[in-house]
C-alpha positions, 0 to 999 in steps of 0.5 A, spaced: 498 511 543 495 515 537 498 518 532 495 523 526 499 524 520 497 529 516 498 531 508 494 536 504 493 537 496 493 543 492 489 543 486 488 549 480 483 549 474 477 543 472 478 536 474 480 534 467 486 539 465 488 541 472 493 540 476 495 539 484 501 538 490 500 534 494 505 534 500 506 530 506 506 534 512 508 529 518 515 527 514 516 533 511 519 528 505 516 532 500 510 536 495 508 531 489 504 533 483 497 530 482 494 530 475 487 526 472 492 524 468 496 520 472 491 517 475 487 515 468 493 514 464 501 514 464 505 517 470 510 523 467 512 524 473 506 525 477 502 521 483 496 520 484 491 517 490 491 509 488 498 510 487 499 513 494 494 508 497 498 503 494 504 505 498 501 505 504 497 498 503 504 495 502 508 498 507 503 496 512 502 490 510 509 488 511 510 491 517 503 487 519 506 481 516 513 482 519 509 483 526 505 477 526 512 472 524 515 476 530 509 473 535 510 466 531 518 466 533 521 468 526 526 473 524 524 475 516 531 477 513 526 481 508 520 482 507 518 486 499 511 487 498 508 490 491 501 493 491 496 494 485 492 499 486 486 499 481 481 505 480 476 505 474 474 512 472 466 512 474 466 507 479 472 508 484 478 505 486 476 496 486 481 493 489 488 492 490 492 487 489 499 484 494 504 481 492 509 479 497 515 475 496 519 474 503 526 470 506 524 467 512 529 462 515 527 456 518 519 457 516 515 452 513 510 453 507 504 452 511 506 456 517 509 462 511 501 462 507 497 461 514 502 468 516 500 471 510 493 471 510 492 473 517 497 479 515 492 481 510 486 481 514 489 483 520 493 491 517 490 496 519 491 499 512 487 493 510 481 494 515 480 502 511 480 499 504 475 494 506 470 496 501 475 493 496 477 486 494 484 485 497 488 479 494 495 477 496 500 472 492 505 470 497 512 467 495 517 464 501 524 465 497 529 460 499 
C-alpha cells in the first residue's frame, strides 16, 4: 500500500537574514524553525533540511536493518543508528554518514556487518539520496 506524507515550509525575507516553519503535517508532531544559519553554522534551536534528512536516513535505516535481521532469524534487543548529514554551501548536501551500533543476541560478526551493508543499500531512504555517498560504521555490542 502506498503512503504520502506530507510537510510544508513557510520561509520570510532573503535566504541569508530570513527565517521559515516547517511543519510536519502527516503526524501533526509539530512546526519547526528553519534558518541559513542553522544550516551553515550552529543549531540555536533551529533545524534544517540535512538535519531532517538525517532523521529520516536513520529511522530508515534501522528500520531497514531491524527487517532484514527478522528475515535472518534474529530479534535485535536494540538497534541505535546516527546519522551525519553534510551540506557545503554552494555545492549541496554530499553525503551522509551511519553509525550503527546494535545488540543482537546469538549473532555472529559476519552475519551482523553482511546484514548491515545490505540494510544500507537496501533503505529506501538510501535509494533517495543515491546521488551522495552513504558510509556505515556498524558496532555489534555484546
Amino acid at each position: 500500500m502506498a503512503a504520502t506524507r506530507t510537510a510544508h515550509t513557510v520561509w520570510n525575507g532573503d535566504l541569508m537574514s530570513g527565517s521559515g516553519n516547517t511543519t510536519l503535517d502527516s503526524s501533526g508532531l509539530g512546526t519547526y524553525d528553519v534558518t541559513w544559519k542553522a544550516r551553515t553554522e550552529a543549531a540555536n534551536g533551529k533545524t534544517s533540511p540535512e538535519e531532517l534528512i538525517a532523521a529520516a536516513h536513520s529511522a530508515c535505516f534501522s528500520m531497514a536493518f531491524s527487517h532484514a535481521l527478522a528475515q535472518a532469524g534474529h530479534a535485535p534487543e536494540e538497534v541505535n543508528t546516527k546519522a551525519d548529514v553534510t551540506f557545503v554551501p554552494g555545492t549541496g548536501i554530499t553525503g551522509s554518514h551511519l553509525t550503527m551500533s546494535a545488540k543482537i543476541p546469538g549473532i555472529s560478526e559476519e552475519e551482523f556487518q553482511k546484514i548491515a551493508a545490505e540494510a544500507k543499500v537496501g533503505c529506501p531512504v538510501s535509494g533517495a539520496l543515491a546521488s551522495i555517498d552513504i558510509t556505515l560504521d556498524a558496532t555489534l555490542q555484546s
